[in-house]
PAMI-483118 format. One record per residue (C-alpha): x, y, z; residue number from 1. Coordinates in Angstrom, 1 decimal. Layout:
> X_Y_Z_NUM
...
//
This chain:
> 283.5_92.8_102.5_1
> 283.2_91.2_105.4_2
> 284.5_87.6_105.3_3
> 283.1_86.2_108.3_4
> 279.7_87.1_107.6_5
> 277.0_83.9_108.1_6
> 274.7_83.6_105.8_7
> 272.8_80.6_106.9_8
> 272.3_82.5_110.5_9
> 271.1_85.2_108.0_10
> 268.4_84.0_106.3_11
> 264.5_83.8_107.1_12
> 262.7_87.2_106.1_13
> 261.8_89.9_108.6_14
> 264.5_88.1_111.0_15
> 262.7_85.1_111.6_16
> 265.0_81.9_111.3_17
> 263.0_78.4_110.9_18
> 265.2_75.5_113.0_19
> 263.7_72.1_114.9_20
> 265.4_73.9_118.0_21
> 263.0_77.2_118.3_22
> 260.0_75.1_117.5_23
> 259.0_73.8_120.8_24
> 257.9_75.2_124.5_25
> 260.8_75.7_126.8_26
> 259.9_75.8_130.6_27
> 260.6_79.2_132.3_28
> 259.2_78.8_135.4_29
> 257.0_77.1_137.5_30
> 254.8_78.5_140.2_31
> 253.1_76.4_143.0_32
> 252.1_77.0_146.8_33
> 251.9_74.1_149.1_34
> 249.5_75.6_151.4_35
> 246.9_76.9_149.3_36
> 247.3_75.2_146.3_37
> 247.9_71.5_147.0_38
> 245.2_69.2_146.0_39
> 243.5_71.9_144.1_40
> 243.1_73.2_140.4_41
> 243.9_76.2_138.9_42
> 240.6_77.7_137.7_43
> 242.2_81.6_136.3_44
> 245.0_83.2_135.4_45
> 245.8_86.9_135.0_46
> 249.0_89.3_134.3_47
> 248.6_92.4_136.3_48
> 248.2_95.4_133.5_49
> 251.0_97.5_134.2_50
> 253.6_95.9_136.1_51
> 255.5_93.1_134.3_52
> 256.5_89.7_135.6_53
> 252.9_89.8_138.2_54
> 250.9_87.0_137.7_55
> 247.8_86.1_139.9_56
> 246.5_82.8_140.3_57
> 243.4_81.4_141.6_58
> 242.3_77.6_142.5_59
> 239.1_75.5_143.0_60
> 238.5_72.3_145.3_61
> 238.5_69.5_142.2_62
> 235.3_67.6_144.0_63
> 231.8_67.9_142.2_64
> 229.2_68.4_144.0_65
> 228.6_65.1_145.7_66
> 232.4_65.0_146.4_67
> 232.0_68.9_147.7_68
> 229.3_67.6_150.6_69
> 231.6_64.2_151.2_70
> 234.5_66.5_152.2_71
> 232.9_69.0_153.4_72
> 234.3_69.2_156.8_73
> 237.8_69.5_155.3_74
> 236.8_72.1_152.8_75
> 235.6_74.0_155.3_76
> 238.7_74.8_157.3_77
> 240.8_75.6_154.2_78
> 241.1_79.4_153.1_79
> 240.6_80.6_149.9_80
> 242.8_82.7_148.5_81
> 244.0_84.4_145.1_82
> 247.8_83.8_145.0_83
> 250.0_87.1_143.5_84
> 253.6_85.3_142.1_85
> 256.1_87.3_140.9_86
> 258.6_85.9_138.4_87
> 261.7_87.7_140.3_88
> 261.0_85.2_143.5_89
> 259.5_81.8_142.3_90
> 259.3_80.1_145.2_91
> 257.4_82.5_147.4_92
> 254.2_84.4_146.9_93
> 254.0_88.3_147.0_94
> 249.9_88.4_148.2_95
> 247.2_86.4_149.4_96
> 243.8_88.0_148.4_97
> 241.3_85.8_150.9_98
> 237.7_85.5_149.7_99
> 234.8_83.6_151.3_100
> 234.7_80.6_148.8_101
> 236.6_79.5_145.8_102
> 237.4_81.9_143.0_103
> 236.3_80.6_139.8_104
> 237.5_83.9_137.7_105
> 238.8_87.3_138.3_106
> 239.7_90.3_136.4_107
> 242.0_93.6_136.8_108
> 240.5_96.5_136.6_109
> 242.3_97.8_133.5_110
> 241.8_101.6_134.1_111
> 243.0_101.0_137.6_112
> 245.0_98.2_138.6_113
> 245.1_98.4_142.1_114
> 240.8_96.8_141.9_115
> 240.4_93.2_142.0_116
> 237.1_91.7_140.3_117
> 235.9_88.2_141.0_118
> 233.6_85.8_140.8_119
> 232.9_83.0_143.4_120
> 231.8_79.9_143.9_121
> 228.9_80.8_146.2_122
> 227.8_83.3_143.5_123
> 229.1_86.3_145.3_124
> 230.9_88.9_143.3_125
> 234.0_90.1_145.6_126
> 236.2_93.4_145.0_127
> 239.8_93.4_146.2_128
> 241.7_96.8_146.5_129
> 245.6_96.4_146.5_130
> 246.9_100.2_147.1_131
> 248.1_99.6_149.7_132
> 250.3_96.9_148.7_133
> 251.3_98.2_145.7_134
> 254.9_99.1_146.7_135
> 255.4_95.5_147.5_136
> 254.9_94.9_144.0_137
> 257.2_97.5_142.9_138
> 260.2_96.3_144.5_139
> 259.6_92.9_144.1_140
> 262.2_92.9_141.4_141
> 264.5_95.0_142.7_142
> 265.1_92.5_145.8_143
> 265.1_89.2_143.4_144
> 267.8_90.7_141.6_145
> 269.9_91.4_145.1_146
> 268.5_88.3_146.7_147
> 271.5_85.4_147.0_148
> 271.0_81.7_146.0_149
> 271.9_81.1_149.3_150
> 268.9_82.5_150.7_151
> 266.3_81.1_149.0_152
> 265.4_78.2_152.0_153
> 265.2_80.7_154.3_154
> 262.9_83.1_152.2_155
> 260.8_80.0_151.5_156
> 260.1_79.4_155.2_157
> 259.3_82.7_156.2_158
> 255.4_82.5_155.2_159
> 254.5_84.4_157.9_160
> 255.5_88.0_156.4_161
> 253.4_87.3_153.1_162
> 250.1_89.6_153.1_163
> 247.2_88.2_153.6_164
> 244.4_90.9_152.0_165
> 240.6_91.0_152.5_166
> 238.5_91.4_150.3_167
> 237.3_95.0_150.2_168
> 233.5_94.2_149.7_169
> 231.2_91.1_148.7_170
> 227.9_91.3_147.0_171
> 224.9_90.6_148.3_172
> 223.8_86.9_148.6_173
> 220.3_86.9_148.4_174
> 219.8_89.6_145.3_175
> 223.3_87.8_143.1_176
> 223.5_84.9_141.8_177
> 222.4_81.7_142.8_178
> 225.1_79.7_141.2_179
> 228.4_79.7_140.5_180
> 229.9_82.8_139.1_181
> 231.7_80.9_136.1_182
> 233.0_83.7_134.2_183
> 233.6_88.1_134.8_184
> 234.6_90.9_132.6_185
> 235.2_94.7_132.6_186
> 232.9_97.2_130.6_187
> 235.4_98.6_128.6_188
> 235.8_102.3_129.9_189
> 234.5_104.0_126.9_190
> 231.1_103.7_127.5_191
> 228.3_103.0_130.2_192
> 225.4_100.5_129.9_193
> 222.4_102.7_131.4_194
> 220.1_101.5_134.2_195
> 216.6_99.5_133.0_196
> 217.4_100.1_129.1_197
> 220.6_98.9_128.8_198
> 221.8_101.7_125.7_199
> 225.1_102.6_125.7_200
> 226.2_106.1_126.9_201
> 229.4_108.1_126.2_202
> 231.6_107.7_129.7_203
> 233.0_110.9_130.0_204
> 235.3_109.8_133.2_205
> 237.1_107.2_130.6_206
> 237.2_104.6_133.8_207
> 236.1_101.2_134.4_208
> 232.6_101.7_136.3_209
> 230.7_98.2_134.9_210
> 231.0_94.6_135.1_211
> 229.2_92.0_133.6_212
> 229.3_88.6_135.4_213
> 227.4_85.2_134.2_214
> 226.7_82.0_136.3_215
> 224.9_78.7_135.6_216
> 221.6_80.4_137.5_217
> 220.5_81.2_133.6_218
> 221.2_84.6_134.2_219
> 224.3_87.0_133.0_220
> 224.5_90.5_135.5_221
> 225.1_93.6_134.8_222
> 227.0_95.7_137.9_223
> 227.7_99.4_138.6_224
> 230.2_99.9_141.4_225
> 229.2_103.5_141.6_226
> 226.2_103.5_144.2_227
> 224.1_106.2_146.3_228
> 227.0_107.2_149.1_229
> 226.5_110.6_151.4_230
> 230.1_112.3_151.1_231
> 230.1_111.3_155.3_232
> 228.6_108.4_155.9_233
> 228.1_107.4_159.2_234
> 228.0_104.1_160.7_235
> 225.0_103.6_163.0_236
> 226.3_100.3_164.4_237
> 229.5_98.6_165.2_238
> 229.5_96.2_162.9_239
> 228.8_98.5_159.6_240
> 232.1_99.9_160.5_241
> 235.1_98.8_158.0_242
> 237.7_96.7_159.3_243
> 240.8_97.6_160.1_244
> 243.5_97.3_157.5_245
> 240.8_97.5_154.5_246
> 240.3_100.1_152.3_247
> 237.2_101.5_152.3_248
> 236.7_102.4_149.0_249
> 234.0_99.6_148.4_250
> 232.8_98.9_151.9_251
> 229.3_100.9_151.2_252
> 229.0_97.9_148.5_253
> 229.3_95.3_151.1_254
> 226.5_92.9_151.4_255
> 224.6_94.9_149.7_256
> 225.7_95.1_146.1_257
> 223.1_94.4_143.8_258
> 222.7_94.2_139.7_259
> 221.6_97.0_138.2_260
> 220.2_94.8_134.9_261
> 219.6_91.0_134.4_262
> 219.6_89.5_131.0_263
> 217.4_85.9_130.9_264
> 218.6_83.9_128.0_265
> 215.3_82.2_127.0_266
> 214.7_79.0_124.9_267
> 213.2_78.9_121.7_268
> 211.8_76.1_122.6_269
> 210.2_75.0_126.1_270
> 212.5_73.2_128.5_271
> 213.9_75.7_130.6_272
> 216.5_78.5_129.6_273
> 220.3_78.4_128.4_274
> 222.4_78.0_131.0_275
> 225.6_80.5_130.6_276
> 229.4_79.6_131.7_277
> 231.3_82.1_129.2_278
> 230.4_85.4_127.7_279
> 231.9_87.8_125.1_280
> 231.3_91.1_124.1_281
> 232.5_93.0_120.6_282
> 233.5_96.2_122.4_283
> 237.3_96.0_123.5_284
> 239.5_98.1_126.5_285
> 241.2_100.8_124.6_286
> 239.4_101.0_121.2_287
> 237.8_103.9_121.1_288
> 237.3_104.3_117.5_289
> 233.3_104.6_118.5_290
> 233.8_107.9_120.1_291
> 235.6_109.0_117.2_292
> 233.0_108.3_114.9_293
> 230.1_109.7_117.2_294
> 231.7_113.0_118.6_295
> 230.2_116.1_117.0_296
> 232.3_118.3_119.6_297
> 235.8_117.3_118.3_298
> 236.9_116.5_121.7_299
> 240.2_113.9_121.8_300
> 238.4_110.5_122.4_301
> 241.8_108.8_122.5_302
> 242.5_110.8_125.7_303
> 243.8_108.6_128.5_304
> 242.5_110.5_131.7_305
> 243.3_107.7_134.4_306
> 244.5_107.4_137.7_307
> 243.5_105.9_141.0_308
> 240.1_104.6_141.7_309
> 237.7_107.2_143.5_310
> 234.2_107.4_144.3_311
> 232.3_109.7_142.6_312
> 231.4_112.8_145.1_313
> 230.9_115.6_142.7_314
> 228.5_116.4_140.5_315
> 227.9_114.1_138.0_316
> 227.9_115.1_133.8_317
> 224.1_116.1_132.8_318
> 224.6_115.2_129.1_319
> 225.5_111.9_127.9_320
> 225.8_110.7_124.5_321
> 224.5_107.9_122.7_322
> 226.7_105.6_121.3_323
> 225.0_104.0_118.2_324
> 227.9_102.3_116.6_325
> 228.3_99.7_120.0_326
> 227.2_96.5_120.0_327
> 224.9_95.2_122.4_328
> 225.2_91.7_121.7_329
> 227.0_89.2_123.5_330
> 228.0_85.3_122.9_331
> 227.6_83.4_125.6_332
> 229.0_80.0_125.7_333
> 226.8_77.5_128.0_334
> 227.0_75.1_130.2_335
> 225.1_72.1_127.7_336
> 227.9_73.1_124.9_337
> 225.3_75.7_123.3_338
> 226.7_79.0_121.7_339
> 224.0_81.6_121.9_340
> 224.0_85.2_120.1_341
> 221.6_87.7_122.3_342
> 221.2_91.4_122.6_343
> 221.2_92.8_126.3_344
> 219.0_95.7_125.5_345
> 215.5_94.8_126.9_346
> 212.4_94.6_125.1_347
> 209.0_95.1_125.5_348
> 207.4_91.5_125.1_349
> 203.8_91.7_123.3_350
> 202.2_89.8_125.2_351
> 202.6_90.5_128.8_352
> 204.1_94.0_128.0_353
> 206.3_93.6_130.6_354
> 210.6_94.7_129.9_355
> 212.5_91.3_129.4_356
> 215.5_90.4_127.2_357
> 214.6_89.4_123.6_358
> 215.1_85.4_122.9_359
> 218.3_84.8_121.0_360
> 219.1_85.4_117.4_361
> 220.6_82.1_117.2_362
> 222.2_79.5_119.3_363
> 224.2_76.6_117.8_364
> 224.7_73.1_119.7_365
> 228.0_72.3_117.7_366
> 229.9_71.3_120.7_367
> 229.1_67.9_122.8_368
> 229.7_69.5_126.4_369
> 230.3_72.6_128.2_370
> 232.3_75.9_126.8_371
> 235.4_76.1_128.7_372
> 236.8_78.8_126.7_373
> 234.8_81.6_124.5_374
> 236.6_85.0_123.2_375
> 237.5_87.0_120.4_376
> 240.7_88.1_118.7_377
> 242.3_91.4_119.0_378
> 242.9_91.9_115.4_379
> 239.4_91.3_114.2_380
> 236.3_91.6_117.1_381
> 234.0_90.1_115.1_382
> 235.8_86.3_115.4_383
> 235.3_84.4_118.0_384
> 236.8_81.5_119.2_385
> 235.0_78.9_121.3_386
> 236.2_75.6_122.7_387
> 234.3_72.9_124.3_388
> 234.1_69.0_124.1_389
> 236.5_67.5_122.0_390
> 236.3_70.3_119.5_391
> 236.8_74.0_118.8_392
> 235.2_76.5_116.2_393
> 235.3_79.6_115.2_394
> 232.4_82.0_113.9_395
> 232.3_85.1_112.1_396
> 229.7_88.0_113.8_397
> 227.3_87.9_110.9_398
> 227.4_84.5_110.0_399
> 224.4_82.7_112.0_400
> 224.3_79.7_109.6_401
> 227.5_77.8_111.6_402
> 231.0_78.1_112.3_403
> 233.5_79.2_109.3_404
> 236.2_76.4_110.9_405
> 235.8_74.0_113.1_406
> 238.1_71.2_114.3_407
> 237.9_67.3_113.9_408
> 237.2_65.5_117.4_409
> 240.2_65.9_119.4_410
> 241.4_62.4_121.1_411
> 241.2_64.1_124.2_412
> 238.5_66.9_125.7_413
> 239.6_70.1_125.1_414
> 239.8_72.2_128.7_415
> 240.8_76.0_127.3_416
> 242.5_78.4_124.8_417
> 243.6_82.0_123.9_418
> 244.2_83.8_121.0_419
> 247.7_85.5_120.5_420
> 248.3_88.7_121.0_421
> 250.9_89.3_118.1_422
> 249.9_86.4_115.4_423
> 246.3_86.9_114.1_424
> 246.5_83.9_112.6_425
> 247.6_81.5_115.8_426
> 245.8_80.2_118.5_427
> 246.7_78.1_121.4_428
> 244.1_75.0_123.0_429
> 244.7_73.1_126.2_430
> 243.7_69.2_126.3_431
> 242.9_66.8_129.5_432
> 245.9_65.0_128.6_433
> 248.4_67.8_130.0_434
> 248.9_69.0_126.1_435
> 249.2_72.1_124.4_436
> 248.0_72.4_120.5_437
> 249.3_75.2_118.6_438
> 247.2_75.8_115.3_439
> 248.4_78.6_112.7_440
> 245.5_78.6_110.3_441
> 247.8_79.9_107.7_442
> 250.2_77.2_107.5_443
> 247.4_74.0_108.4_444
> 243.9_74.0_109.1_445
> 243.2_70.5_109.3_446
> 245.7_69.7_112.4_447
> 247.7_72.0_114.4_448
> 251.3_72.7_113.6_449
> 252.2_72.0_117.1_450
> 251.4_69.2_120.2_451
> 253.7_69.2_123.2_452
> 253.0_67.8_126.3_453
> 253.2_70.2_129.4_454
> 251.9_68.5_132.6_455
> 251.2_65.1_133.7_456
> 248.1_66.5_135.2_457
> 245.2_67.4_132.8_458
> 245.4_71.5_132.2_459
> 242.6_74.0_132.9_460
> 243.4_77.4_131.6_461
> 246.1_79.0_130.0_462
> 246.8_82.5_128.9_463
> 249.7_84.5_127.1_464
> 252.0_87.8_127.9_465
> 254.3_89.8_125.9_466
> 257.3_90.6_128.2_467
> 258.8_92.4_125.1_468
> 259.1_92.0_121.3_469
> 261.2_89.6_121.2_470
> 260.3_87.3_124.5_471
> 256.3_86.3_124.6_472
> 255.2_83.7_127.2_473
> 252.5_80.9_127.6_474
> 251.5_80.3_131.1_475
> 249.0_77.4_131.7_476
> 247.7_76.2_135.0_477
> 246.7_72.1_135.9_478
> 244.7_69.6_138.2_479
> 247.4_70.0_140.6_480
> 247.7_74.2_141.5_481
> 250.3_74.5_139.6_482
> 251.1_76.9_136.6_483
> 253.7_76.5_134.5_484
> 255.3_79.6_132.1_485
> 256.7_78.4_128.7_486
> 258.8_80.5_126.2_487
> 257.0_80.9_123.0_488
> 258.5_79.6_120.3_489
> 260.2_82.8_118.2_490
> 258.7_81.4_114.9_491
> 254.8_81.5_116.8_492
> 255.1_84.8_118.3_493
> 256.8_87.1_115.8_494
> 254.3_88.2_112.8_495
> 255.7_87.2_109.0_496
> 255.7_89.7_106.4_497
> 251.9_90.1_105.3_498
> 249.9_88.2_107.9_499
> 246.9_90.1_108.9_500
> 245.7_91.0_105.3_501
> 246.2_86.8_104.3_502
> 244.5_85.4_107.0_503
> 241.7_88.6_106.3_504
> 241.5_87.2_102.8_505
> 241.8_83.4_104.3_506
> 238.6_84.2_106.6_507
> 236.7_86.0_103.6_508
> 236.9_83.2_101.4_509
> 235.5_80.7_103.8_510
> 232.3_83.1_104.6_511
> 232.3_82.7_100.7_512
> 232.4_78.9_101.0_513
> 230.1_78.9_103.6_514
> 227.4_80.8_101.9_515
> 228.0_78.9_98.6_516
> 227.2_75.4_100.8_517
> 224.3_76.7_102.2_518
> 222.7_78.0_98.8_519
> 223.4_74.7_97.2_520
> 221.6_73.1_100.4_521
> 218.6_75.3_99.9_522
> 218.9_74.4_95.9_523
> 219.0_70.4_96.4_524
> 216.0_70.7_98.8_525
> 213.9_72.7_96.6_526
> 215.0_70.4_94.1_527
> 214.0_67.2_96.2_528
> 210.6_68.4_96.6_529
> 210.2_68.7_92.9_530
> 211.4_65.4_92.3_531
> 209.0_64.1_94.9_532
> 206.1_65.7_92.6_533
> 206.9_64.6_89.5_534
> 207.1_61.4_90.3_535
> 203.9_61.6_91.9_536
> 202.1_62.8_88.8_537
> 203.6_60.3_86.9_538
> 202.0_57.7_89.7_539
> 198.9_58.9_88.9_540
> 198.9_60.6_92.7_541
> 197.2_64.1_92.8_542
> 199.3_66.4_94.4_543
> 197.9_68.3_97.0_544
> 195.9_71.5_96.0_545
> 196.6_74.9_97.8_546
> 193.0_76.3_99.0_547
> 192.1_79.6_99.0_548
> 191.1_81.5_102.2_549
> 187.5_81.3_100.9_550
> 187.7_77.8_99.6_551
> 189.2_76.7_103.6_552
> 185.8_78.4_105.0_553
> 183.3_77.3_103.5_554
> 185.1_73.3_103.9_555
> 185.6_74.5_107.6_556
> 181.4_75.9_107.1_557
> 180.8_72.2_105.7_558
> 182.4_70.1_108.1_559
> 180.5_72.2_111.2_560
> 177.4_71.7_110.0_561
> 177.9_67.8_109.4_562
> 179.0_68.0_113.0_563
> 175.4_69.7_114.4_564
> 173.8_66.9_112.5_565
> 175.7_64.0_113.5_566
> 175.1_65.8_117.5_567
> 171.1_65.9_116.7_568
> 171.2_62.3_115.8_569
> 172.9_61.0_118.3_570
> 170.6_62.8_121.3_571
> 167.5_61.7_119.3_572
> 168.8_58.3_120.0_573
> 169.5_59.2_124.1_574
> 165.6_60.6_123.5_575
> 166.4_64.1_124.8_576
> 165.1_65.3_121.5_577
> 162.1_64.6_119.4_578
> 161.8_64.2_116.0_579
> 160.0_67.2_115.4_580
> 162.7_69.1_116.8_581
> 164.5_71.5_114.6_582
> 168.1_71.2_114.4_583
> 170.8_73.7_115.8_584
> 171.1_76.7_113.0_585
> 174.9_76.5_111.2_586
> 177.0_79.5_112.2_587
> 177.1_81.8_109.6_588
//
C-alpha cells in the first residue's frame, strides 16, 4: 500500500481533473512583424500539414473602400506578403511569400505541402511553391533549441537574410474574378469534379488537383491546376521566360489560369444574385469511405500514394469512375448574412436550354450581416457551423426548415470560429471586443461555458492545432497583425468518457424538436383558417366557392362577351359604327 498516494490529484475519470486553474487560456506565444504587419489585420491563419510548430499568417490593409482610394498612395508602396513564423524563433519570421495584393485566405495543399493556394484582393488566385525552402523549415527547430538568449537582438535585426518568395503563378485577371477572393479550399484528393458537368470522378493519382474559390462577384470557381503543357515548352519571347529563383512548376498557369466551371447562385426572387463570402463542402481530405463503397475492383482506396507535386506528362488513366455517394452541394455563406444550400452540377434550364447552375434548395437570412465563418465538424459532415452578426447557428444537412441551435444576440458582433478537432461537442467564436467564447453544447446551450478576453484589438480569425494529446493550441489573429497562441484549457481539449454518441443523441433530439415545432405550426395554421370559416358561416358570410375548370370558362366566356358589347356601344356613340351593324362574334 502505498501511503503517499493522492487521491484528490487522482480523481476526475479518464484523467481529466476539473480545478479553476486549467479552466482559462494561457498565452504561449505571440507572433507579430513590424514591417509587414503594422497597421494591418490578420485576415487567415494556417498550420503547415506536416511540420509542427509552422504557422503562416496573412494580413489586409483595415481601410474600406473609400479609405482604400484615400490612402492609396501609401498602400501602394507597401508589399504584401504571407508571413511563415515558427514557434522555435518568435521574434523573427522564417518566409515571406510576396503576392501582388492583399491575401484575404490561403490554403496548403494537403497532399503536398510544399503548394501555396490563395486568394487575393484583386481577385487573382496566386500559387506559391516552397521546395525550395523547405529545409529552412526543417531546421528551424533544431537552431531555436541551440540559439542563446543572448542572441536574440541580433537575430531580430538581421531581416535581410529572411526569404522573400514569389509567387510561382497568378491567374488571369480578365477571365477570374472580379472581386475579392473572400474565401479558397482544396478538392479533397479522392475525387475530381469533371469539366462542363461537374460529376464527380474517382482520382486515381490520390492528389490535390482542384480548387474551389468564391468572391463577392456572385460567382464561386471551380480550378484545375493541370493544364495543356508540351513536355518542352518553349518560350518564344523574353518575357514568357520564368524568373530566376522561381520554380517553374506553375509558370505555364501564369496569367493565364482560367476556371474550368462557374457556379451562379441565383435569386429566387428578382433583385440580383447571392453574393458568396464563405463556402463548404461535405466531402473531407482523407475520408475516403466513398471509394470504399463504390470500388467493384477491390483495390485499397485507403492507399496514401503521395509525394512531391509534378505535372502530369504521361499518359493520363482512360477509365474513371463515378462516384455516386459524393455530394455535390455546397453551403455558401454570403455577404448580406444569407446561408444558401446549392448543388454545383449544372442543369439544363427549360427555358433557354442553355447549361447553368440550378437556383438554390434553400437559403435562410437568419443572420443580420455578413458570414465571417462557415464550416463543418470533423466528427459529423453533415453539421455545419456558421457565424455572422451578433449570432451563430448551426444546421443539420437535411434539415431546410432552420437551424437546430442558434445563439441569443451576442453584445458584441461575432468576427470568426472553428470547431475542435478532439471535442465534438465544443466550439470556439471570436467577438469584436478582443473575446474568445467557448461553448460545449453538452454542458450549456444557452451561454457558453467560457468568455476570456484575448486582445485589446477586435479579433478576426482564429483557428486550432493539436501539437500532441496532451498540448492543443488556440491561435487567433487581431486588428493589429498580430496573432496570439493560447494553451487550451486540458478540460476543453481532452474528450470525456462517452462524448460523441451524447452529443449524436443531443443533435437527434433537437431535429426531433424541430420537426415537432414545425408540424404543430402547420397544425395551428390549418386550424386558423378553419376558425376563420366558421365564424364566417355563423356571420351569415358565404364562403367562397371552389369553381370547376368548366364552371371558370364559361364565367371567363361570360365576362368576354359583356366586354365586345360594352366596345360596340361605346364606338356607336364615337359614330364609327351604325346601328345596323352586327356585333363582333364571341370566341368560342
Amino acid at each position: 500500500m502505498n501511503c503517499f498516494y493522492d487521491d484528490y490529484t487522482n480523481l476526475g475519470g479518464d484523467g481529466i481533473l476539473f480545478s479553476k486553474t486549467d479552466n482559462t487560456f494561457k498565452e504561449f506565444q505571440t507572433f507579430t512583424d513590424l514591417e509587414h504587419s503594422r497597421e494591418k489585420a490578420v485576415s487567415h491563419i494556417a498550420w503547415h500539414p506536416t511540420l509542427k510548430g509552422i504557422v503562416a499568417v496573412s494580413t489586409r490593409e483595415r481601410y474600406d473602400f473609400d479609405g482604400m482610394v484615400d490612402h492609396s498612395a501609401k498602400i501602394v508602396l507597401k508589399t504584401s506578403v504571407i508571413v511563415v513564423w515558427s514557434f522555435a524563433d518568435p521574434i523573427q519570421p522564417q518566409l515571406f511569400l510576396e503576392a501582388p495584393e492583399d491575401v484575404l485566405c490561403f490554403e496548403f495543399c494537403p497532399s503536398d505541402p510544399n503548394i501555396i493556394v490563395g486568394g487575393c484582393i484583386n481577385g487573382q488566385i496566386v500559387l506559391w511553391d516552397l521546395s525550395q525552402h523547405m529545409d529552412r523549415l526543417k531546421s528551424t527547430k533544431a537552431k531555436g533549441r541551440s540559439k542563446k538568449a543572448s542572441n536574440m537582438l541580433t537575430e531580430f535585426v538581421k531581416t535581410d537574410s529572411i526569404p522573400t518568395i514569389r509567387y510561382a503563378a497568378a491567374s488571369s485577371i480578365e477571365l477570374g474574378h472580379q472581386a475579392p477572393v473572400t474565401d479558397i479550399m482544396w478538392v479533397p484528393d479522392h475525387f475530381e469534379i469533371q469539366k462542363v458537368t461537374g460529376y464527380a470522378l474517382e482520382a486515381k493519382e490520390l492528389k490535390n488537383v482542384q480548387i474551389i474559390s468564391c468572391a463577392t462577384d456572385e460567382t464561386i470557381y471551380i480550378w484545375d491546376l493541370r493544364s495543356a503543357k508540351s513536355n518542352n515548352p518553349v518560350f518564344k519571347r523574353e518575357e514568357d521566360r520564368c524568373p530566376m529563383g522561381v520554380p517553374d512548376t506553375f509558370w505555364h498557369l501564369h496569367l493565364k489560369w482560367k476556371p474550368f466551371l462557374s457556379v451562379n447562385l441565383f435569386k429566387s426572387e428578382p433583385g440580383g444574385n447571392h453574393n458568396p463570402v464563405k463556402v463548404s463542402m461535405k466531402e473531407m481530405q482523407g475520408d475516403r469511405s466513398v471509394l470504399t463503397k463504390e470500388d467493384p475492383e477491390g483495390k485499397d482506396p485507403t492507399s496514401t500514394n503521395r509525394g512531391d507535386f509534378t505535372m502530369p506528362g504521361g499518359p493520363k488513366p482512360t477509365k474513371q469512375r463515378m462516384l455516386q455517394k459524393v455530394s455535390t452541394f455546397l453551403y455558401v455563406g454570403t455577404e448580406d448574412g444569407e446561408l444558401v444550400y446549392v448543388d454545383w452540377m449544372p442543369q439544363k434550364d427549360q427555358d433557354t436550354g442553355k447549361s447553368q447552375t440550378p437556383k438554390p434548395v434553400f437559403y435562410s437570412t437568419m443572420h443580420d450581416s455578413s458570414i465571417k465563418h462557415l464550416s463543418r465538424s470533423s466528427f459529423d459532415r453533415s453539421l455545419v457551423l456558421c457565424v455572422g452578426g451578433w449570432l451563430w447557428t448551426l444546421w443539420k444537412e437535411g434539415v431546410n426548415s432552420g437551424p437546430i441551435l442558434y445563439s441569443q444576440k451576442s453584445p458584441k458582433p461575432l468576427t470568426g470560429g472553428c470547431w475542435s478537432p478532439t471535442r465534438p461537442s465544443v466550439f470556439f467564436i471570436t467577438r469584436a471586443d478582443g473575446s474568445v467564447e467557448v461553448w460545449d453544447l453538452l454542458d450549456k446551450t444557452h451561454e457558453p461555458v467560457l468568455v476570456q478576453n484575448i486582445s485589446a484589438n477586435a479579433l478576426t480569425y482564429c483557428t486550432v492545432w493539436n501539437i500532441s494529446h496532451k498540448r492543443q493550441l488556440l491561435i487567433v489573429g487581431d486588428t493589429q497583425g498580430t496573432a496570439h497562441a493560447h494553451k487550451v484549457p486540458f478540460t476543453l481539449h481532452t474528450p470525456m468518457a462517452g462524448e460523441a454518441p451524447s452529443i449524436e443523441a443531443y443533435y437527434k433530439r433537437e431535429i426531433q424538436r424541430r420537426a415537432f415545432v414545425m408540424g404543430r405550426w402547420d397544425y395551428r395554421e390549418h386550424e386558423k383558417i378553419e376558425l376563420e370559416a366558421k365564424a364566417k358561416r355563423e356571420a351569415g358570410i358565404a364562403p367562397a366557392v371552389e369553381l370547376t375548370p368548366e364552371e371558370r370558362l364559361l364565367k371567363m366566356q361570360k365576362k368576354y362577351e359583356a366586354y365586345l358589347a360594352e366596345e360596340m356601344t361605346f364606338l356607336r356613340e364615337l359614330g364609327l359604327k351604325d346601328d345596323d351593324d352586327e356585333p363582333l362574334p364571341a370566341v368560342e
